[in-house]
C-alpha positions in Angstrom: 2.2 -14.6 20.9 0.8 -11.2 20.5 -1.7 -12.8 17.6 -3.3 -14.9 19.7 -5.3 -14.3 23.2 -6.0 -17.1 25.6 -8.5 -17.7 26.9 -8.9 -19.1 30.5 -10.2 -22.7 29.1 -7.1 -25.2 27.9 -6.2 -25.3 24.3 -8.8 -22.6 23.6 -7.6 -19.1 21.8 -9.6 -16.7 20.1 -7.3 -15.1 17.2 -7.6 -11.5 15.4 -7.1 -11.9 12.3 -6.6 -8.0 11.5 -4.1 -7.8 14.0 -2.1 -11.1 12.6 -2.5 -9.8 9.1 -0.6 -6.4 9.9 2.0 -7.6 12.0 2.5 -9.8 9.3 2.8 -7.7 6.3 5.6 -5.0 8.7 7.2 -8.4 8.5 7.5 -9.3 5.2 8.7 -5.7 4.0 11.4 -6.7 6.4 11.8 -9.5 4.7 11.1 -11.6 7.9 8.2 -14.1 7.9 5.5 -14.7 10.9 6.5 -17.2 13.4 4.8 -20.2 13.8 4.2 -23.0 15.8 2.9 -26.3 15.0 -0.4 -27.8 15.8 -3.4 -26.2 16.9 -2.0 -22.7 17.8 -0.6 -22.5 14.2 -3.3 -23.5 12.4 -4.9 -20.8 14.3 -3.2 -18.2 13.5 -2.5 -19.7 9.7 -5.9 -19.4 9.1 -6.3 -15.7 11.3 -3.8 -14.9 7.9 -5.5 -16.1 5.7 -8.5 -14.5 6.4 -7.0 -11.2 7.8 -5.0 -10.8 4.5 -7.7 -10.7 2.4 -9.4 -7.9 5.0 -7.1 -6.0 5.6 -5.9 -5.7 1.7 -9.9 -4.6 0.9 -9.1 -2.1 3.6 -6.3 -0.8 2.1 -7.1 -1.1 -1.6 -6.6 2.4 -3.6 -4.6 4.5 -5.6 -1.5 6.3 -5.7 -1.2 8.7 -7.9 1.2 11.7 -9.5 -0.5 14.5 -10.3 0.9 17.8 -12.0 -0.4 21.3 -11.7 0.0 23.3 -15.6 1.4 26.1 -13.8 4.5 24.9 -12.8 7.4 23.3 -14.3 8.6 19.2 -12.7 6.5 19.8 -10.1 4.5 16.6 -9.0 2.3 15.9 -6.0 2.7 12.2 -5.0 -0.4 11.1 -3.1 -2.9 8.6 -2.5 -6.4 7.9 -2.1 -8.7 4.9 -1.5 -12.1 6.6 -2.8 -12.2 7.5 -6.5 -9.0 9.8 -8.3 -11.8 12.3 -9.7 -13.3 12.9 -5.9 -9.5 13.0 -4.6 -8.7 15.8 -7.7 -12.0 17.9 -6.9 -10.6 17.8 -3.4 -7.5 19.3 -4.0 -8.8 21.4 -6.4 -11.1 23.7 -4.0 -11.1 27.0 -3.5 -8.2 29.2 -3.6 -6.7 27.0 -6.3 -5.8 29.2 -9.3 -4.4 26.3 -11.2 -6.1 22.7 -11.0 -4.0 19.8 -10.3 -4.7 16.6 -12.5 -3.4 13.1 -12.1 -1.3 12.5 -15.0 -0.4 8.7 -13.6 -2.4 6.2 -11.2 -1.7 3.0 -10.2 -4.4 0.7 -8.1 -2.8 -0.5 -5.4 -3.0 -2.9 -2.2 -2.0 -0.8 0.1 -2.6 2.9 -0.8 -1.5 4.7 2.3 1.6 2.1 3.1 2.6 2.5 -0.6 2.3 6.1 -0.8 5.1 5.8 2.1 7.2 3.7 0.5 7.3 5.7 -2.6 7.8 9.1 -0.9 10.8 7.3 0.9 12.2 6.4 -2.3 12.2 10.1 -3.8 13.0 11.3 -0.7 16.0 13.3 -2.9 13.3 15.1 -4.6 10.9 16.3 -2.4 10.3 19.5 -2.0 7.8 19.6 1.1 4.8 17.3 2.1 3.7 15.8 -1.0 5.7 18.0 -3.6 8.3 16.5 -5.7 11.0 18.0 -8.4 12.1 16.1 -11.3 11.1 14.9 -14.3 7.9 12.6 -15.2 10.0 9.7 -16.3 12.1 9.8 -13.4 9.4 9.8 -11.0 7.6 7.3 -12.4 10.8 4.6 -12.6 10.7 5.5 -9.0 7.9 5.0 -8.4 7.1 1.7 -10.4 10.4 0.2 -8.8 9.1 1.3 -5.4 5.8 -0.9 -5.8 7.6 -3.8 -7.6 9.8 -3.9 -4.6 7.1 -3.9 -2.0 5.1 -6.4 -4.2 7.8 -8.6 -4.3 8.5 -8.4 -0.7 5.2 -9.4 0.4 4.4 -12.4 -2.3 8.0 -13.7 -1.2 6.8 -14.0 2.7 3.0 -14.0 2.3 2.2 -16.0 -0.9 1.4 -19.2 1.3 -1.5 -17.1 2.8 -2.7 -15.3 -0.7 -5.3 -18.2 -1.5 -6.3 -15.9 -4.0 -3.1 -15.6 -5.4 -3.4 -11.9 -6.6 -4.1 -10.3 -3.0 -0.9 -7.8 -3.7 -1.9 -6.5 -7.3 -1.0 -3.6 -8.8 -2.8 -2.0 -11.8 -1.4 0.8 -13.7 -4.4 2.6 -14.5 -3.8 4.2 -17.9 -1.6 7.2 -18.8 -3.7 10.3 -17.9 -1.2 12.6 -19.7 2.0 13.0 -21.3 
């Protein structure tokens, strides 16, 4: 197994529990699950999960937001951040911007930069370039909403077993900012 590297001594393996925990999660948003063996290699790499879950969804652990600029009309940036949404909105509010943008919708999430993905795939229609979307609020919000209760679902189907905490793949709307 990729997971798992043995080591010269019999019945001895050393497992990474980062790299078991990612394969694992491209996985389950395939709706596959890891394969396992029995006995000591499987426990191994059960418990590599179980710990590298937990890691890796504290490394991953942020926001995506949509964020509006006044000047324009249905135009949305769809982004993400894992430091605070007032440091990310000073960010993209430096110089040269005439207009502020300001998050009008955030959403905690587990995975901020897989999720941002995910969600730019699913308003893939709309985009206009990068990070720009056209449409109206409501509609990219239902988008986006169904986007994350997809890839939550996908995950918690394949990965619950691991989750010891039971709420490893959250997600917290973080309240209306506007509109």
């Amino acid at each position: 197994m990729v997971y798992l590297k043995h080591n010269m001594i019999p019945n001895s393996y050393i497992y990474d529990p980062s790299a078991a925990a990612a394969k694992a999660v491209q996985l389950a948003r395939k709706g596959k699950s890891m394969p396992m063996e029995d006995g000591p290699v499987g426990d191994l790499l059960r418990d590599a999960l179980v710990e590298g879950l937990a890691d890796w969804v504290k490394a991953k652990t942020g926001y995506v937001y949509l964020a509006s600029n006044p000047g324009t009309t249905n135009l949305y940036k769809i982004g993400q951040t894992r430091s605070s949404l007032e440091q990310r909105m000073r960010s993209l509010n430096g110089a040269g911007v005439l207009v502020p943008w300001q998050a009008v919708m955030a959403w905690q999430v587990y995975d901020a930069p897989g999720l941002e993905a995910r969600i730019h795939a699913a308003c893939a229609d709309l985009r206009i370039k990068g990070e720009l979307f056209q449409a109206p609020w409501r509609e990219l919000v239902s988008r986006i909403e169904r986007a994350l209760q997809e890839d939550r679902q996908h995950l918690t189907d394949v990965l619950s077993p691991y989750d010891l905490s039971g709420s490893l793949f959250s997600v917290n709307p973080v309240e209306q900012l506007l509109h």
